[in-house]
Residue frames relative to the residue before (quaternion, step in Angstrom):
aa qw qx qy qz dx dy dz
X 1.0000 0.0000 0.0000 0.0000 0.00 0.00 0.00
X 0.3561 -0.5831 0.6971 0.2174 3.86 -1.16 1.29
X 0.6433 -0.4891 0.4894 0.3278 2.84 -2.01 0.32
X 0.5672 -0.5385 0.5658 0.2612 4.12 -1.52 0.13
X 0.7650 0.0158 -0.0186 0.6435 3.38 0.40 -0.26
X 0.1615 -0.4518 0.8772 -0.0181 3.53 -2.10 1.69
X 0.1457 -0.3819 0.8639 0.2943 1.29 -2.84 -0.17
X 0.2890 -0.7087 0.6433 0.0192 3.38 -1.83 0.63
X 0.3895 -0.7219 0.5638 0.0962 3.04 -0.44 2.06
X 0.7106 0.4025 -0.0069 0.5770 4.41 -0.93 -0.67
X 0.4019 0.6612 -0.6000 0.2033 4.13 1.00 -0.54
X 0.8938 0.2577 -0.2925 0.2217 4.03 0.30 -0.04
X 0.2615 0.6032 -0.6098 0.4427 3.48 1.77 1.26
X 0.7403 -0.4332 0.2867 0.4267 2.49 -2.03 -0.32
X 0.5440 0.5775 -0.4906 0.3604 3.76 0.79 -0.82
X 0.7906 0.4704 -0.3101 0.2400 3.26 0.23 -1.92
X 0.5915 0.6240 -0.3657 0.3564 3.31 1.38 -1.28
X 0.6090 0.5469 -0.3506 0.4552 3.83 0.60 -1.12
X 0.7766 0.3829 -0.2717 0.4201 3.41 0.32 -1.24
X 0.6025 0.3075 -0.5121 0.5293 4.26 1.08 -0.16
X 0.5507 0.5025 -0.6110 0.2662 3.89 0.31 0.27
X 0.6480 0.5854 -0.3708 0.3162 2.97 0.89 -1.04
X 0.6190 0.4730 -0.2604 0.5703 3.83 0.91 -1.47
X 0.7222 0.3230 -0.4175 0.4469 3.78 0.17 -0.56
X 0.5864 0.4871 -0.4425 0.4722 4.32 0.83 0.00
X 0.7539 0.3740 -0.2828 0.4603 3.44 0.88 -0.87
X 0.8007 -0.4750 0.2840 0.2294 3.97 1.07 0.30
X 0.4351 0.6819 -0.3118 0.4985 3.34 1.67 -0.11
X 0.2088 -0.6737 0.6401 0.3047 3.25 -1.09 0.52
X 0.1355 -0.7142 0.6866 -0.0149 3.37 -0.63 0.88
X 0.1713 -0.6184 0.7648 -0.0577 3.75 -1.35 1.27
X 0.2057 -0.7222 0.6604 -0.0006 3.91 -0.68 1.44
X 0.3444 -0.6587 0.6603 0.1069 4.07 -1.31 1.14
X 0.2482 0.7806 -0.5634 0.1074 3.68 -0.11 1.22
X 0.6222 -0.5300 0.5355 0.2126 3.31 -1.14 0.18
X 0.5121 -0.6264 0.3496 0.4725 3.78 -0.46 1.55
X 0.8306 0.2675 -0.2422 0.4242 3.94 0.44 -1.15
X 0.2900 0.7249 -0.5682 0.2599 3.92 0.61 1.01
X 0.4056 -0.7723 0.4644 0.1527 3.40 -0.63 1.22
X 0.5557 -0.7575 0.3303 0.0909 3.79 -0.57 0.48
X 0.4124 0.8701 -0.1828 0.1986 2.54 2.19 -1.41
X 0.8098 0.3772 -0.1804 0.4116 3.63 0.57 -1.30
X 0.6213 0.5816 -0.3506 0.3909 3.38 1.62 -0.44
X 0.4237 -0.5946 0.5584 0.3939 3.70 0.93 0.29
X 0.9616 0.0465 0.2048 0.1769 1.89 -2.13 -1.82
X 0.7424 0.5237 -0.1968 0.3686 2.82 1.35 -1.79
X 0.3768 0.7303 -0.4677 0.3255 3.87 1.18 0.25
X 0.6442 0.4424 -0.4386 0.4437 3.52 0.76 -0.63
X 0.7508 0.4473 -0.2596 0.4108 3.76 0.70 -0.68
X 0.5974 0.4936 -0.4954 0.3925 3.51 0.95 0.41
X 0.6488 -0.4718 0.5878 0.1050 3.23 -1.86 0.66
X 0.0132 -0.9174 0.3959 -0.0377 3.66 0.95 0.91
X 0.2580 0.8747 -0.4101 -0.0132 3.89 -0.07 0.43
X 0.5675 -0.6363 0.3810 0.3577 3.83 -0.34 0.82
X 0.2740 0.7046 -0.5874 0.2887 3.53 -0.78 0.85
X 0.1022 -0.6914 0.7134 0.0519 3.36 -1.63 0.20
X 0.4772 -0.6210 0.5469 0.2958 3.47 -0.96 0.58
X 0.4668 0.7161 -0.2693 0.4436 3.61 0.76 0.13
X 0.6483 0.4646 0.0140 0.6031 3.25 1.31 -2.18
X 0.3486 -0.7382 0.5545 0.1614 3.58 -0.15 1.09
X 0.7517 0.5578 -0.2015 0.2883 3.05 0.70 -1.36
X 0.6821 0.6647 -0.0955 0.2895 2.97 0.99 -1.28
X 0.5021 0.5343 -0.1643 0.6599 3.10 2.21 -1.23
X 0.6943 0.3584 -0.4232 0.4588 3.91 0.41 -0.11
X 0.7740 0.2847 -0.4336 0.3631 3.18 0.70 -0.13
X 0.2594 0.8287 -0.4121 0.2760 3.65 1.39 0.18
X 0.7457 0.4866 0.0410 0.4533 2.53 0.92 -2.12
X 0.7098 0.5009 -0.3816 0.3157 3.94 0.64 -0.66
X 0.8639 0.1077 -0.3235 0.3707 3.42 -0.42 1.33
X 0.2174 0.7595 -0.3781 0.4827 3.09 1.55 1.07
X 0.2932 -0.7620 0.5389 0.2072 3.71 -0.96 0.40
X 0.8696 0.0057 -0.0682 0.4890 3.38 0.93 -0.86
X 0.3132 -0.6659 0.5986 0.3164 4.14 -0.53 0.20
X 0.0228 -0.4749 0.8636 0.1678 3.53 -1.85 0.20
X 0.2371 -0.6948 0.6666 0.1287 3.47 -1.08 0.93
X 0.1520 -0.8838 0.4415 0.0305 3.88 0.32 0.93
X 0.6903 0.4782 -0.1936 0.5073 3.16 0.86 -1.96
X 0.2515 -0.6928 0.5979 -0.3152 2.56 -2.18 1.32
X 0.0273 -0.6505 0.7198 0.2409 3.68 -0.90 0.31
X 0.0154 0.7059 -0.6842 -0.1825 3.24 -1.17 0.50
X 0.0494 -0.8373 0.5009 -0.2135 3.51 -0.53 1.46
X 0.0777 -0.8752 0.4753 -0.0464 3.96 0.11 1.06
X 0.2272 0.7186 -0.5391 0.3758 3.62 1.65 0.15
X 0.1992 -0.6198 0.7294 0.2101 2.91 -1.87 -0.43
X 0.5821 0.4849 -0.4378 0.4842 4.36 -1.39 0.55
X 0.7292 -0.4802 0.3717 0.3154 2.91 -1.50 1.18
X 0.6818 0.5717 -0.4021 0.2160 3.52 0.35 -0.54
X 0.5696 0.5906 -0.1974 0.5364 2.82 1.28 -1.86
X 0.7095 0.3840 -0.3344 0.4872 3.95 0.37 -1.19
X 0.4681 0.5064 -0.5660 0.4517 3.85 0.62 -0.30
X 0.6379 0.6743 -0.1772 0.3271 3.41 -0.05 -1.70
X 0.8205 0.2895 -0.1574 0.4671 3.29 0.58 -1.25
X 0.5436 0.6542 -0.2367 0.4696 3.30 1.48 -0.48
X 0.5651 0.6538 -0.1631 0.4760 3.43 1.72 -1.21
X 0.6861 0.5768 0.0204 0.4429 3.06 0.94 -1.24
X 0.8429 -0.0029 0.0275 0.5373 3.27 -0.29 -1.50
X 0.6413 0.3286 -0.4459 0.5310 3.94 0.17 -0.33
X 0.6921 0.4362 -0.3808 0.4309 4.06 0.42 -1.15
X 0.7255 0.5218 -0.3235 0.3110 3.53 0.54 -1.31
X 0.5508 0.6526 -0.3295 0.4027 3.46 1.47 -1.30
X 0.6417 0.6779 -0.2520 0.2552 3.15 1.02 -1.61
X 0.7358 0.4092 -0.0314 0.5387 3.15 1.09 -1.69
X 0.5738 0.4422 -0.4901 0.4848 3.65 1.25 0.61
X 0.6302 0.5592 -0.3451 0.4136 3.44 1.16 -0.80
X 0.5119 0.5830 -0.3290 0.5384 3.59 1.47 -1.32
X 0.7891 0.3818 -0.2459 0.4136 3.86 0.04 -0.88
X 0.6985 0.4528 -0.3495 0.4300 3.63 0.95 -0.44
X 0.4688 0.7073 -0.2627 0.4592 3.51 1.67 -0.67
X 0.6417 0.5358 -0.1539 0.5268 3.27 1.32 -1.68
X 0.8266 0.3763 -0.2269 0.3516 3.06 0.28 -1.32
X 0.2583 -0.7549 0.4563 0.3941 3.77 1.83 -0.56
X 0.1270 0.7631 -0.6158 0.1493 4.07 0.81 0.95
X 0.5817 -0.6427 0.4110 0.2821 3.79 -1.10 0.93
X 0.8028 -0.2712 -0.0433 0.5292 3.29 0.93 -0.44
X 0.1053 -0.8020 0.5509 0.2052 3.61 -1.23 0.01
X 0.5769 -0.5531 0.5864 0.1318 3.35 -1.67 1.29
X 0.0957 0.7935 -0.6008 -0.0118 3.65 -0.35 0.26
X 0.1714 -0.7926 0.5505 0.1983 3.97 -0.11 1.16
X 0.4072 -0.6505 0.6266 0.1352 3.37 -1.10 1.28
X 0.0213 0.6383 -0.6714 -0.3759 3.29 -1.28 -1.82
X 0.7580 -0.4090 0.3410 0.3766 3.55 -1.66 -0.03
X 0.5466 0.6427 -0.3491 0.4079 3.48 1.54 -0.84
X 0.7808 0.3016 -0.3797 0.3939 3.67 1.25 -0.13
X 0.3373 0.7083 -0.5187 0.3398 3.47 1.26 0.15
X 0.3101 -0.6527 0.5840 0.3698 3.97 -1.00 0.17
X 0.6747 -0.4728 0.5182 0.2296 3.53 -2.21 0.42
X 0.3043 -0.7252 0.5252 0.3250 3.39 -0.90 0.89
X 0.7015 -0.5321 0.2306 0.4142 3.12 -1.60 0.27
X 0.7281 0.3464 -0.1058 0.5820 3.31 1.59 -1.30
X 0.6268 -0.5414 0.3369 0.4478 3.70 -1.29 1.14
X 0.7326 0.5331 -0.2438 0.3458 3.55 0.73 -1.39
X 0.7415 0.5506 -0.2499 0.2906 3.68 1.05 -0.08
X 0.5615 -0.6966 0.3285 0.3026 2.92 -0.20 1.87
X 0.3456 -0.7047 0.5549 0.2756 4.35 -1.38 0.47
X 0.2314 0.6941 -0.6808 -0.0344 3.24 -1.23 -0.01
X 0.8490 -0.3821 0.1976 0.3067 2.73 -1.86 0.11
X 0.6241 0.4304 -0.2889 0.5847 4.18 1.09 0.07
X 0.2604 0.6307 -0.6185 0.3897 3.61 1.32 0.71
X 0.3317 -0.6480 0.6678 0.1555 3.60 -1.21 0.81
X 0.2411 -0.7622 0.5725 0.1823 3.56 -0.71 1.32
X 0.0764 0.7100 -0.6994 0.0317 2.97 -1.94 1.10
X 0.6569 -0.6549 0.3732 0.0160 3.05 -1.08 1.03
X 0.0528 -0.7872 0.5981 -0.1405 3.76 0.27 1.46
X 0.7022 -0.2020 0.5709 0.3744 2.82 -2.79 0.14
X 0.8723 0.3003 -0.1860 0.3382 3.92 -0.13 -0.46
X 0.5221 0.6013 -0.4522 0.4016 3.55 1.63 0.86
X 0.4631 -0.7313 0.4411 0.2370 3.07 -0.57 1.57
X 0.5459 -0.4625 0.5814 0.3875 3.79 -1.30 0.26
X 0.6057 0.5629 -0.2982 0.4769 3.64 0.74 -0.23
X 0.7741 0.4082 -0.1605 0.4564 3.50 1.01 -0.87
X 0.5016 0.5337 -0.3514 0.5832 3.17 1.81 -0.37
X 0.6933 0.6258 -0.2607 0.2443 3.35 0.68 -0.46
X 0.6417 0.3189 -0.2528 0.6500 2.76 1.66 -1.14
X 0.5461 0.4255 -0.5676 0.4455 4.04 0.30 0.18
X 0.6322 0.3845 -0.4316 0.5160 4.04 0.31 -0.29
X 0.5537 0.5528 -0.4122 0.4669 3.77 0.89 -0.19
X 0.7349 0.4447 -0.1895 0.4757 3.41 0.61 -1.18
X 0.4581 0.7887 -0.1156 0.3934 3.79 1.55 0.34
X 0.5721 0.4782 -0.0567 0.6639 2.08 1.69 -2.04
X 0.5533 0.6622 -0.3208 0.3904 3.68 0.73 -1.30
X 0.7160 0.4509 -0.2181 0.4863 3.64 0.46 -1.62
X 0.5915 0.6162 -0.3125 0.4155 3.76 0.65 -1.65
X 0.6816 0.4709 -0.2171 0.5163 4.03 0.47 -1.88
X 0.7850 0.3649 -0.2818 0.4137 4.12 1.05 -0.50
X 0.5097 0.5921 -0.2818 0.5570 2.88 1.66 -0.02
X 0.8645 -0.0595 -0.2869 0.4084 3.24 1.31 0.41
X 0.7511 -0.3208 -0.1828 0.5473 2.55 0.60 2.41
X 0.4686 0.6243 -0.5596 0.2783 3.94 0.53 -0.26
X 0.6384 -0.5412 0.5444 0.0572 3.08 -1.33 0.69
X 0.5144 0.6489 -0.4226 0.3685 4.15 0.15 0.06
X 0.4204 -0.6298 0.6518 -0.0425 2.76 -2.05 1.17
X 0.0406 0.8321 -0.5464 -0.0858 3.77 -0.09 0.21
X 0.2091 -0.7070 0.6730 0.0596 3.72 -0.93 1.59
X 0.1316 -0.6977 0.6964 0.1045 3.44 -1.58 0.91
X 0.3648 -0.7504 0.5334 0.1391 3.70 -0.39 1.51
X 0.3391 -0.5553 0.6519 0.3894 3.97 -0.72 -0.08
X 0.6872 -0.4286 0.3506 0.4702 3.97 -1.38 -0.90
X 0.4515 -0.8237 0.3229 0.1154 3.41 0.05 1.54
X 0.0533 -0.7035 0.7060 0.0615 4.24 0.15 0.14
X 0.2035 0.6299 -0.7450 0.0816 3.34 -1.60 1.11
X 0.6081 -0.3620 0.5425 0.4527 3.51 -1.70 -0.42
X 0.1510 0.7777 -0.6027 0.0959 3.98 -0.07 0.93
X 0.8008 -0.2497 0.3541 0.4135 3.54 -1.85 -0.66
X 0.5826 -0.5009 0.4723 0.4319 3.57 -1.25 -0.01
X 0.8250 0.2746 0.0278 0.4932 3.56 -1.04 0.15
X 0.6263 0.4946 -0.3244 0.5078 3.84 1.39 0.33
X 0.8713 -0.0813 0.0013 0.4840 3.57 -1.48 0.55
X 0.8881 -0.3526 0.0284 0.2935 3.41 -0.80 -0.95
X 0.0838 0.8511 -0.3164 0.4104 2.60 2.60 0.50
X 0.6819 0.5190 -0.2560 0.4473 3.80 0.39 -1.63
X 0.5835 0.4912 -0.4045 0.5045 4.12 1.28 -1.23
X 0.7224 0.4378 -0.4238 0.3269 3.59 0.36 -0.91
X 0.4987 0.6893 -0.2506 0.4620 3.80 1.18 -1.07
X 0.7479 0.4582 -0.1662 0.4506 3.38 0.46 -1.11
X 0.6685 0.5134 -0.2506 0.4762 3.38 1.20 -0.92
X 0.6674 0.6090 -0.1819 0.3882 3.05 1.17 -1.26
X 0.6591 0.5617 -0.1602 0.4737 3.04 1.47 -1.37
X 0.3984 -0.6728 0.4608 0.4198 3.54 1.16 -0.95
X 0.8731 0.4341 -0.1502 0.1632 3.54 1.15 0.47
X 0.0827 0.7269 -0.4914 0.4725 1.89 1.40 2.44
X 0.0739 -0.8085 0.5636 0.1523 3.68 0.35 0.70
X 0.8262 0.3331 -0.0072 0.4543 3.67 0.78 -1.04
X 0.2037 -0.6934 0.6589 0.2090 3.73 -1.43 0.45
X 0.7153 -0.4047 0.5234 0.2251 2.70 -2.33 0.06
X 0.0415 -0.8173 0.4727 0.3269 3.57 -0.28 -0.29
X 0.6423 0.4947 -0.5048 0.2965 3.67 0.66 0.43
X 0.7531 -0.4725 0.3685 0.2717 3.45 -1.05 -1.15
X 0.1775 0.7989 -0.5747 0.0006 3.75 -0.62 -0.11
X 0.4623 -0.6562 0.4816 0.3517 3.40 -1.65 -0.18
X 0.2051 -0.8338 0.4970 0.1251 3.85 -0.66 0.56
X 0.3560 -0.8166 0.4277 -0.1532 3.37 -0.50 1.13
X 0.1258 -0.8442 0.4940 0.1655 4.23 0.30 0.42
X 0.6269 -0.5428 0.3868 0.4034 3.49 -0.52 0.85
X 0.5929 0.6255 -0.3013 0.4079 3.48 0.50 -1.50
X 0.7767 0.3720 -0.2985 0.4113 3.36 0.14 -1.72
X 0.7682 0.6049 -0.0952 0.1868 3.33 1.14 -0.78
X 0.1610 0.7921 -0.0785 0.5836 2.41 2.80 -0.11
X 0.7997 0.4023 -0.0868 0.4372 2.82 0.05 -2.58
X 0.7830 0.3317 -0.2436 0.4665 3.71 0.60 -0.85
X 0.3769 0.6024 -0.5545 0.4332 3.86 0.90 0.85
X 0.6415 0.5652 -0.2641 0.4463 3.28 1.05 -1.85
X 0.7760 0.4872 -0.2090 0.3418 3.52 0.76 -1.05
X 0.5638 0.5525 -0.1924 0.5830 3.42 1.57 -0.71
X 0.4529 0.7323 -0.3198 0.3955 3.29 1.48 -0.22
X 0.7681 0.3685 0.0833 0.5169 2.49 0.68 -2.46
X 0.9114 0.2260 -0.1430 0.3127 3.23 0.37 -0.90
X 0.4422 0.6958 -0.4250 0.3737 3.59 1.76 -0.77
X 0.6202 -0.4668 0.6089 0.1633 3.11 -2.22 0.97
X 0.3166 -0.8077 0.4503 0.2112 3.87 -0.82 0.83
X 0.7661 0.2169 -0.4029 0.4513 2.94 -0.54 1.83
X 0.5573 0.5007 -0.4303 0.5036 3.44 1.43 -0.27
X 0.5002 -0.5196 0.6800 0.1317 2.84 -2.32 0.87
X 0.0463 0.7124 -0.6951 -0.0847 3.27 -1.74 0.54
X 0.6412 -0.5236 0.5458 0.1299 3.20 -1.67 0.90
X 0.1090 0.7675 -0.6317 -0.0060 3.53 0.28 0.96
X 0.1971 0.7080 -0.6406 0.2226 4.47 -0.22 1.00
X 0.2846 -0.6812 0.6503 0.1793 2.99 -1.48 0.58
X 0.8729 -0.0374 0.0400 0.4849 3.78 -0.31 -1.48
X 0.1696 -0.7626 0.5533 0.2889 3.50 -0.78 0.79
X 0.1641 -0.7116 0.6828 0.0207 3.81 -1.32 1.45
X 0.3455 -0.3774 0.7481 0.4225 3.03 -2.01 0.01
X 0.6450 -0.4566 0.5079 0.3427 3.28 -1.84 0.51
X 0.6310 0.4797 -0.4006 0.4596 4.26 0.60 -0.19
X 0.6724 0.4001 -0.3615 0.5071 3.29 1.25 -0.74
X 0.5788 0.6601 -0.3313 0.3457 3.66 0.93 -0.44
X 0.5517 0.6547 -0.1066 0.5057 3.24 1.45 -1.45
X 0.7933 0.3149 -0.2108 0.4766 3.41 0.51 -1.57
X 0.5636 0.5623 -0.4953 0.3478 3.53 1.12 -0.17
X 0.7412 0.4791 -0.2544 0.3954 3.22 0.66 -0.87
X 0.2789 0.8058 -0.2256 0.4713 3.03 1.37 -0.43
X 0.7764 0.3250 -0.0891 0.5326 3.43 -0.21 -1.65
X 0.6847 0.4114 -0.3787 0.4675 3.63 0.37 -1.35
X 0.8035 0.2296 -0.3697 0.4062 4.10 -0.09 -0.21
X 0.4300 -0.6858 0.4508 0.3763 3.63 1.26 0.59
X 0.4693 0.6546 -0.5401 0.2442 3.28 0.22 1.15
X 0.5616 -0.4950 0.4143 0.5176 4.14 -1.10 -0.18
X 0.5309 -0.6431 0.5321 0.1462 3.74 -1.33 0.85
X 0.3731 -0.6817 0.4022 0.4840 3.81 -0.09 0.63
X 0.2581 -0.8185 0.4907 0.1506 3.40 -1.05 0.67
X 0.6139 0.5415 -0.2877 0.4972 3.21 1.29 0.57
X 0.0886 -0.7363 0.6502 0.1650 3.84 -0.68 0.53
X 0.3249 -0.7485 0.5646 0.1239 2.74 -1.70 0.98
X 0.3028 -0.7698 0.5038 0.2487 3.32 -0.83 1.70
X 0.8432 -0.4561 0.1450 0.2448 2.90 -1.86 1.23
X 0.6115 0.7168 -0.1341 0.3070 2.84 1.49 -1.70
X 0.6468 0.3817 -0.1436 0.6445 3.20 0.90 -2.06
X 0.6428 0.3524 -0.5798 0.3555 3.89 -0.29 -0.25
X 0.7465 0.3411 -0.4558 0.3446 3.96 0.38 -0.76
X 0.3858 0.6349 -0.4233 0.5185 3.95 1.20 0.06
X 0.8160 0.2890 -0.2143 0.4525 3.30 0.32 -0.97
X 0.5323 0.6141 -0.3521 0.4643 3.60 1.00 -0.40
X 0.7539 0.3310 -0.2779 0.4948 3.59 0.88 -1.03
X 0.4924 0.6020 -0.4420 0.4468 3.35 1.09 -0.29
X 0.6447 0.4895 -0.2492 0.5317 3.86 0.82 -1.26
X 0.6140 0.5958 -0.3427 0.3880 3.87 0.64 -0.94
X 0.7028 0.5240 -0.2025 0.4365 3.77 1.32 -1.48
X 0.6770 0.6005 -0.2782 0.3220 3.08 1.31 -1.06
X 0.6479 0.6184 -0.0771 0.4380 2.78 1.68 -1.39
X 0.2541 0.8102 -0.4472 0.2811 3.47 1.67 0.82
X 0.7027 0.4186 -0.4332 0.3787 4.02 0.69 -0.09
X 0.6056 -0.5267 0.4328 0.4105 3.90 -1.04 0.52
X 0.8552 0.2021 -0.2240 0.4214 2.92 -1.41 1.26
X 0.5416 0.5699 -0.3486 0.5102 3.60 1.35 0.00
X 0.0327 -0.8746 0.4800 -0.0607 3.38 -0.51 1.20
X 0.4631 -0.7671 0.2922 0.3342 3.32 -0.34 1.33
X 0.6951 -0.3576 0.4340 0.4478 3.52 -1.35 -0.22
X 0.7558 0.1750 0.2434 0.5822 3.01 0.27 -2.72
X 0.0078 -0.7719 0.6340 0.0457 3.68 -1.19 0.20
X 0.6392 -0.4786 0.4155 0.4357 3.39 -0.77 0.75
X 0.7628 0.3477 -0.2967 0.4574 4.17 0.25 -0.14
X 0.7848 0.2730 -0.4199 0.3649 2.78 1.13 -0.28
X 0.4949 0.6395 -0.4180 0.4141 3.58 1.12 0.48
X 0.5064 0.4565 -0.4593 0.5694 3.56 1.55 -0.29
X 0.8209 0.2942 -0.3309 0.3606 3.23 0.13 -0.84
X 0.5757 0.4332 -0.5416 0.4330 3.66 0.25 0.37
X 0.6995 0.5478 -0.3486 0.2983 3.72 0.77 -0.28
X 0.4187 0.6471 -0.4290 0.4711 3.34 2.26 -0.01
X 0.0038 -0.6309 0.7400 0.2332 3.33 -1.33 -0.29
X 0.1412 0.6946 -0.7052 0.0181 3.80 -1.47 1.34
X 0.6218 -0.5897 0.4998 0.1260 2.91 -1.73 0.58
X 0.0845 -0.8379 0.5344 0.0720 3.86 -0.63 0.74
X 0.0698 -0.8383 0.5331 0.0909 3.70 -0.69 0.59
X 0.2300 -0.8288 0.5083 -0.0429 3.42 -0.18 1.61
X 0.3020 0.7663 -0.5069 0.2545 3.82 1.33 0.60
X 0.6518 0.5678 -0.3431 0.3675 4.03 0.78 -0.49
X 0.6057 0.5437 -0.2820 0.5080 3.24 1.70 -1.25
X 0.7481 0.3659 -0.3006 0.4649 3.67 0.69 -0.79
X 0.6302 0.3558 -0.4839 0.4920 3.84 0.54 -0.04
X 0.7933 0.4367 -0.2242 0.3602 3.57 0.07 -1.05
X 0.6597 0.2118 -0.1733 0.6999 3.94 0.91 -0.64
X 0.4479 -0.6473 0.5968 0.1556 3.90 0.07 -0.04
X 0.6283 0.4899 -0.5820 0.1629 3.48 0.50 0.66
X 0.2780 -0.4838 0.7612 0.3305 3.58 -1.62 -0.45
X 0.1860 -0.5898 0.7813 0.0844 2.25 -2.20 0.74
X 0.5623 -0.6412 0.5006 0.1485 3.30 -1.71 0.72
X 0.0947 -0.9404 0.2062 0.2534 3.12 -1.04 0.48
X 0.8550 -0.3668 -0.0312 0.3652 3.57 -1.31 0.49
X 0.3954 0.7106 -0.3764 0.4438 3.07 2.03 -0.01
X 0.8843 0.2588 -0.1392 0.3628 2.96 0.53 -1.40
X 0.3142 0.6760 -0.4810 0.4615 3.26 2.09 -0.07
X 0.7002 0.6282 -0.0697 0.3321 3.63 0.47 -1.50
X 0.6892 0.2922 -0.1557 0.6445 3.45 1.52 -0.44
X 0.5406 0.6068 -0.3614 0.4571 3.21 1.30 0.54
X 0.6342 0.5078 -0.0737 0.5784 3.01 0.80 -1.65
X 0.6992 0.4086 -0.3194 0.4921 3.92 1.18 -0.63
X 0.5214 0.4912 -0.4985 0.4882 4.06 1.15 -0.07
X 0.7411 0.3252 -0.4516 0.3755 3.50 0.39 -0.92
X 0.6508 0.5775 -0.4610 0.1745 3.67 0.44 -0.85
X 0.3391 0.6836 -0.5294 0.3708 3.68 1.98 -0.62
């Protein structure tokens, strides 16, 4: 048995938003931590039933009182942020290693039964050999191709251990690269747009794992209830090369597949080129030099702990992909 009453850190991206439908269909009072100018949009229905309270993950304060009469936390929110420069790494540091901090500091405080803490693959470490599959007992190590973003969430996932280390309760999921029904011009929502639009001329040429919001949702609720304190799970669904990704989606909105790959080289050329341009506040590049290394990797994910131990499945990108292609009509 999960707890009767969250809170939900991120409750109006795309992750969080899936995961308070889910708790608000199955009966939970569920109280969401948003910011005065967070939009609602993705939560449907399930907005009238949520327990709404001002906060930022930033606002120390605010998170203690989020949390005080609440049984369990999903700690959702997040910067996800692939730039590169002190700023961007300020930022992310603000956020996910500070923000984590002050959820773990506030659940401790508050003595909540248990807390979810969403990771991602970006903090898992790199095997030694290309061909060896990740999981959650990868030993992290630090490369030319760790994003300031990925350091973040492994110093995030620190904070996590530190808050159980004195006595907290938590479970820490590690999503792969999530695809939902999201905002214009947001996460992986924008890949589906772009195809659709026709203005994706080019692929990646490595690899990754891909992952439907939903399933990912489903296996918070379940890590809730059922996850081992302190272990991590691998919540991924299909591992693609990014051409095979592309062309899936592709097909489902009956459009042309990019037909071009982009060598490694010219993407980190072009990435710094896109980085300079991208010199006024709030302008956010296309491509960045990390992310063009890191689309040019291809790794492997192995999601076998999440399905024996938490029972979930995941769906696949086929049918993830023909979803995400009704709404985009």
């Amino acid at each position: 048995m999960g707890p009767s009453s969250v809170l939900v850190t991120g409750a109006t991206g795309l992750l969080g938003a899936a995961l308070v439908r889910q708790l608000v269909a199955e009966g939970l009072h569920v109280r969401a931590l948003c910011r005065p100018s967070s939009a609602l949009d993705l939560l449907g229905d399930a907005a009238a039933y949520l327990e709404r309270v001002d906060g930022d993950l930033t606002h120390p304060d605010s998170l203690y009182r989020a949390v005080k009469g609440v049984e369990g936390v999903y700690h959702v929110g997040a910067l996800v942020d692939f730039g590169t420069g002190r700023r961007v790494e300020e930022r992310l540091r603000a956020v996910n290693v500070a923000g984590t901090a002050h959820v773990v500091n506030a659940c401790l405080d508050a003595g909540v039964q248990r807390l979810v803490h969403t990771s991602s693959i970006a903090a898992l470490g790199r095997p030694e050999r290309p061909d060896q599959p990740i999981d959650e007992a990868t030993p992290w190590q630090a490369s030319r191709v760790t994003t300031a973003y990925a350091r973040s969430k492994r110093d995030a996932e620190l904070e996590v251990q530190r808050g159980i280390a004195e006595g907290l309760d938590a479970v820490l999921v590690n999503p792969s690269l999530i695809f939902g029904v999201g905002r214009p011009g947001h996460n992986t929502w924008q890949l589906v747009e772009r195809l659709r639009d026709g203005r994706m001329p080019v692929s990646p040429t490595g690899g990754t794992n891909v992952v439907d919001a939903l399933d990912v949702a489903d296996g918070l609720v379940r890590a809730m209830a059922h996850g081992q304190t302190g272990e991590r799970y691998l919540l991924g669904g299909d591992n693609l090369t990014w051409p095979e990704i592309l062309r899936t989606l592709a097909e489902a909105l009956g459009v042309a597949a990019p037909r071009y790959r982009l060598p490694p080289r010219l993407g980190v050329v072009l990435g710094t080129l896109a980085e300079i341009a991208a010199v006024l506040p709030g302008v956010e590049p296309p491509l960045t030099r990390a992310l063009a290394r890191s689309g040019a990797q291809t790794y492997r994910y192995e999601n076998r702990k999440a399905i024996e131990e938490l029972g979930c499945t995941f769906r696949s990108f086929h049918e993830t992909a023909a979803r995400l292609a009704a709404a985009a009509r």
